[in-house]
C-alpha positions in Angstrom: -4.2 142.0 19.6 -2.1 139.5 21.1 -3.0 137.6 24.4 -0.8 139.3 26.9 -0.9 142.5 24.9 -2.7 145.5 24.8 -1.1 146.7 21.8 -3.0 146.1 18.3 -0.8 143.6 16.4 1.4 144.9 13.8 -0.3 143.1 11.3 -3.4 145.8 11.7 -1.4 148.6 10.1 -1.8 149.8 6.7 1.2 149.3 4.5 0.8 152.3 3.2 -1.8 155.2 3.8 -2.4 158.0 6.0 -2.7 157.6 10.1 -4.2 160.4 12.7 -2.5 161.0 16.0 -5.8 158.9 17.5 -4.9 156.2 15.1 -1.1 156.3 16.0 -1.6 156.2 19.6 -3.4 153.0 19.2 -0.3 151.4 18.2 1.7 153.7 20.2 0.7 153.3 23.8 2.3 156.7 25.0 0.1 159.8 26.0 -1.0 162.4 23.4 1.3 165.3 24.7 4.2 162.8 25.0 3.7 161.4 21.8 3.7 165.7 20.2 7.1 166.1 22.6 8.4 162.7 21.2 7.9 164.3 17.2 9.8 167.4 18.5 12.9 166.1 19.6 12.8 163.9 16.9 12.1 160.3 18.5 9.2 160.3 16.4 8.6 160.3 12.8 7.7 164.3 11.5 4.1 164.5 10.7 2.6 165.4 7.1 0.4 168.4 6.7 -2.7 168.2 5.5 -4.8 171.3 6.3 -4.2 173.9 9.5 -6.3 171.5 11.4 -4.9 167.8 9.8 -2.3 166.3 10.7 -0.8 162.5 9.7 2.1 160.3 9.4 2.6 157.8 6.9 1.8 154.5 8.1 5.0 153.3 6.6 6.8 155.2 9.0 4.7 153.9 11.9 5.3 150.5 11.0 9.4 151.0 10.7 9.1 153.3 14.7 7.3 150.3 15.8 9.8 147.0 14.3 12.7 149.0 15.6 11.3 149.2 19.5 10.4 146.0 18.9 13.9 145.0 18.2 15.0 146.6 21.2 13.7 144.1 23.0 15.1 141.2 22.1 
């Protein structure tokens, strides 16, 4: 994490792989239910299904949702 941050670096995520909502969120500092209403309107990358119960996004797509915010703020 950075100094004045309390977001993990971007560094810390996969380049590729497999990342649950609790794993997300870490990177993502938004609530859980904004974070589901987020993937429904489509601000958020769709999910992959695993299973009924498992649910992921590809890291990759993390990563690119998190450079373009970033970029926002410059």
């Amino acid at each position: 994490m950075s100094k004045d941050s309390k977001i993990p670096e971007l560094a810390n995520i996969p380049n590729d792989g497999l990342l649950r909502v609790a794993q997300v969120l870490r990177f993502i500092p938004v609530s859980r239910s904004h974070w589901w209403a987020g993937v429904k309107s489509g601000r958020y990358p769709q999910p992959v299904k695993l299973s009924d119960r498992v649910t992921c996004w590809r890291a990759e797509d993390i990563r690119a949702l998190i450079e373009r915010t970033a970029s926002f703020g410059r």
